[in-house]
C-alpha positions in Angstrom: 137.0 121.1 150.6 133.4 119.6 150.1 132.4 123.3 150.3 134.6 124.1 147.2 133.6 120.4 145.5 129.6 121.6 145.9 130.1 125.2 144.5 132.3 123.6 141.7 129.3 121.3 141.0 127.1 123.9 141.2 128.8 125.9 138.8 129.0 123.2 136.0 125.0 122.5 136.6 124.1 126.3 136.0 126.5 126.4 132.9 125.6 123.3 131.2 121.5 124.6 132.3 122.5 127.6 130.2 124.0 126.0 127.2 120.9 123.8 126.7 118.7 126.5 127.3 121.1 128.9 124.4 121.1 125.6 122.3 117.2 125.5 122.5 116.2 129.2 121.8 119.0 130.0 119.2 117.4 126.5 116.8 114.0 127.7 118.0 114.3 131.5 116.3 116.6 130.7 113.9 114.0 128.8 112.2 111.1 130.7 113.5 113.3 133.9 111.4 114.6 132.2 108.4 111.0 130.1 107.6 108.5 133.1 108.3 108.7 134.8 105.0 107.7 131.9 102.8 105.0 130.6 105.2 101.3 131.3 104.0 98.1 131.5 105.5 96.2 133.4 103.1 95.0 131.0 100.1 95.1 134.5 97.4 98.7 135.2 98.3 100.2 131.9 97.9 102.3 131.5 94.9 101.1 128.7 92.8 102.9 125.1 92.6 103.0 122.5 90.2 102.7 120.0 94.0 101.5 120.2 97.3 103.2 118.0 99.7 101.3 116.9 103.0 103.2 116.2 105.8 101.8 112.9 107.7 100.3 112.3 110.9 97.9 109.6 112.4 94.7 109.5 111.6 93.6 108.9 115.4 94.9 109.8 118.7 95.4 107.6 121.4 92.1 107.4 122.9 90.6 106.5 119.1 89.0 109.8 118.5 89.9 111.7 115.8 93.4 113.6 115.3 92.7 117.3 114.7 96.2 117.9 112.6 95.4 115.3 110.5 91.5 116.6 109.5 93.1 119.9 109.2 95.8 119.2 106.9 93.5 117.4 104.6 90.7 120.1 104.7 93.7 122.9 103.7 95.0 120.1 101.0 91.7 119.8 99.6 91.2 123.9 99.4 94.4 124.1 97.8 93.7 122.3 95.4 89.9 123.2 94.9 91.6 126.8 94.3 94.1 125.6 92.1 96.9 126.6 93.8 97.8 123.1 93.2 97.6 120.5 90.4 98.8 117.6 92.6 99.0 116.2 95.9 101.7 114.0 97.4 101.4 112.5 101.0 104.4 111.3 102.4 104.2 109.6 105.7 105.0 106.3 108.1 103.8 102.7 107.2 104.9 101.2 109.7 102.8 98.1 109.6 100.1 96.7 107.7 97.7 99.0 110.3 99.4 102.0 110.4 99.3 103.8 107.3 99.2 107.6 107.3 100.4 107.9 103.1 97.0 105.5 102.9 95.1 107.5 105.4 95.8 110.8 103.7 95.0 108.9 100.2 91.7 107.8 101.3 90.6 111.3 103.0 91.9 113.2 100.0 89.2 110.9 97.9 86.4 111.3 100.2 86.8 114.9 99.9 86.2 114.6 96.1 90.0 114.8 94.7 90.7 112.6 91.5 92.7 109.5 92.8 95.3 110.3 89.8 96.9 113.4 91.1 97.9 111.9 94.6 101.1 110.1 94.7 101.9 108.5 97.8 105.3 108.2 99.7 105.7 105.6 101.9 109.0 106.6 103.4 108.3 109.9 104.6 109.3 108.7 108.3 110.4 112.2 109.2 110.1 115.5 108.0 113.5 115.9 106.8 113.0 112.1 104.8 109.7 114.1 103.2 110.8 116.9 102.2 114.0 115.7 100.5 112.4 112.5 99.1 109.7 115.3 97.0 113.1 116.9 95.6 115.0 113.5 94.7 111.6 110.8 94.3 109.7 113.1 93.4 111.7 116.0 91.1 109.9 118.6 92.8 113.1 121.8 93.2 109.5 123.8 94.2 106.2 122.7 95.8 103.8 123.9 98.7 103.9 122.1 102.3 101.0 121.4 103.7 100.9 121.3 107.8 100.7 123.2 110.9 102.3 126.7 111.2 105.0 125.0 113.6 105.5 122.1 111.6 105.9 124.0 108.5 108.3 125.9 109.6 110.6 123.4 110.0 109.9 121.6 106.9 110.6 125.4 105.1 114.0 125.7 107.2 114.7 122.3 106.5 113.9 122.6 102.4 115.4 126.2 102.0 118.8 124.7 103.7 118.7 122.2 101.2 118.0 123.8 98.1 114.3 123.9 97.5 112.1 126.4 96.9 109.3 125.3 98.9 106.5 127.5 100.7 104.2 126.5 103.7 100.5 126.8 103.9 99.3 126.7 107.2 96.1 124.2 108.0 94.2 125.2 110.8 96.4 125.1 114.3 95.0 122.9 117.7 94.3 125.0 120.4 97.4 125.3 122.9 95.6 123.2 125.8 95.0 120.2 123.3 98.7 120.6 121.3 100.8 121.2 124.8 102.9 118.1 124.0 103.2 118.7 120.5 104.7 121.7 121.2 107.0 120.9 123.7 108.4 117.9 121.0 108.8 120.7 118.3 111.4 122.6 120.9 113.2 119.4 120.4 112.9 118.5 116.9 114.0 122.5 115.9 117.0 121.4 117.5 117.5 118.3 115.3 116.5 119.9 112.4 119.7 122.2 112.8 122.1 119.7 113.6 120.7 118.2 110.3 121.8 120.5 108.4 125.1 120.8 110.0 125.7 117.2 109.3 124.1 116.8 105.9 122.0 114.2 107.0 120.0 112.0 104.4 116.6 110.6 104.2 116.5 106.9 105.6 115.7 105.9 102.1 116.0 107.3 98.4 115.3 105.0 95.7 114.0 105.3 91.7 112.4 108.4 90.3 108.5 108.5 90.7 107.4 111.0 87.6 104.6 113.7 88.4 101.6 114.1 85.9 102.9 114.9 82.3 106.7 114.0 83.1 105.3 110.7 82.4 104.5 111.0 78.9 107.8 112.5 78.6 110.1 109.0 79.4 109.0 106.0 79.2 110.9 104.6 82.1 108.5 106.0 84.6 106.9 104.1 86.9 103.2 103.3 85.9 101.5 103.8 88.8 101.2 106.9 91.0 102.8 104.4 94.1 106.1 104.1 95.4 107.7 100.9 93.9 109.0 99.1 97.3 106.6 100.1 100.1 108.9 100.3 103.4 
């Protein structure tokens, strides 16, 4: 009897091992397939967009050095827009207290590097990729713009915009090597996994709220907000 109990046992580890592995590698390819023709690395092939949209990160790692996705998002931001592939910028990330503020790091960067403060709009309420790339559509008004991250992060934010209805393409900043982005990586496994089951469930962004107008849209109603910043900060 405790024979049949332990192969039993056995039986249901090794299945349920399979199904998380099947789970895993069918969300991992089937955005690795579906995003891969609308990701860019070359600046010349890029279709142009009215707005780039960079994806946020911290500034610093852990140990208080620099963070090398977040230098490299800015630098391919700041090409983008330097080649005018792009007439403006928004960053959309995590405030989650007065001193962690990646929508103000990216702000600040984006300056140093010489672009005008009055084509970068900031988004407070990016908390997730999904929140980001949704809020550019309905904030925003963007139905078409460029992402701005990693190749594995964009990705997902092109699976995650296509499934939704925008017409968004990635440009690719430059990747960490695999030795210093091990644990990235590993999360992304993860979060390819979420980012199907958001789509399955129609999942929202945490937060919506009134339209933010781009550039010229502006002079077009006068109930636009005033200011290139989100109204409530979150």
């Amino acid at each position: 009897m405790n024979k049949l109990w332990s192969r039993k046992i056995l039986i249901s580890t090794i299945s349920v091992l399979v199904l998380i592995v099947g789970v895993i590698t069918f969300s991992y390819f089937t955005i690795e397939f579906k995003a891969a023709p609308f990701i860019y690395k070359d600046v010349d092939a890029l279709p142009k967009q009215e707005v780039g949209l960079i994806l946020g990160t911290s500034k610093k790692l852990a140990n208080g050095s620099s963070n090398p996705y977040f230098t490299n998002r800015i630098e391919a931001a700041t090409k983008l827009f330097q080649e005018k592939k792009v007439k403006y910028l928004i960053v959309s990330g995590d405030n989650r207290t007065h001193y962690y503020n990646e929508p103000r790091d990216m702000y600040q960067a984006l300056v140093k590097n010489g672009i005008p403060e009055d084509v970068i709009y900031m988004d407070y309420a990016g908390f997730r990729t999904l929140d980001s790339v949704i809020r550019c559509k309905e904030i925003f008004g963007q139905d078409s713009f460029i992402v701005i991250s990693q190749p594995f992060h964009n990705k997902r934010a092109i699976y995650l915009s296509r499934q939704s209805g925008i017409q968004a393409y990635g440009y690719n900043a430059k990747d960490v090597s695999a030795q210093r982005g091990v644990k990235v990586q590993v999360r992304e496994v993860f979060a390819r996994v979420k980012a199907l089951l958001d789509v399955y469930f129609e999942v929202e962004p945490k937060f919506l709220g009134d339209r933010i107008y781009i550039g010229e849209q502006r002079e077009q109603d006068k109930s636009a907000i005033p200011t290139n910043e989100i109204a409530v900060k979150f």
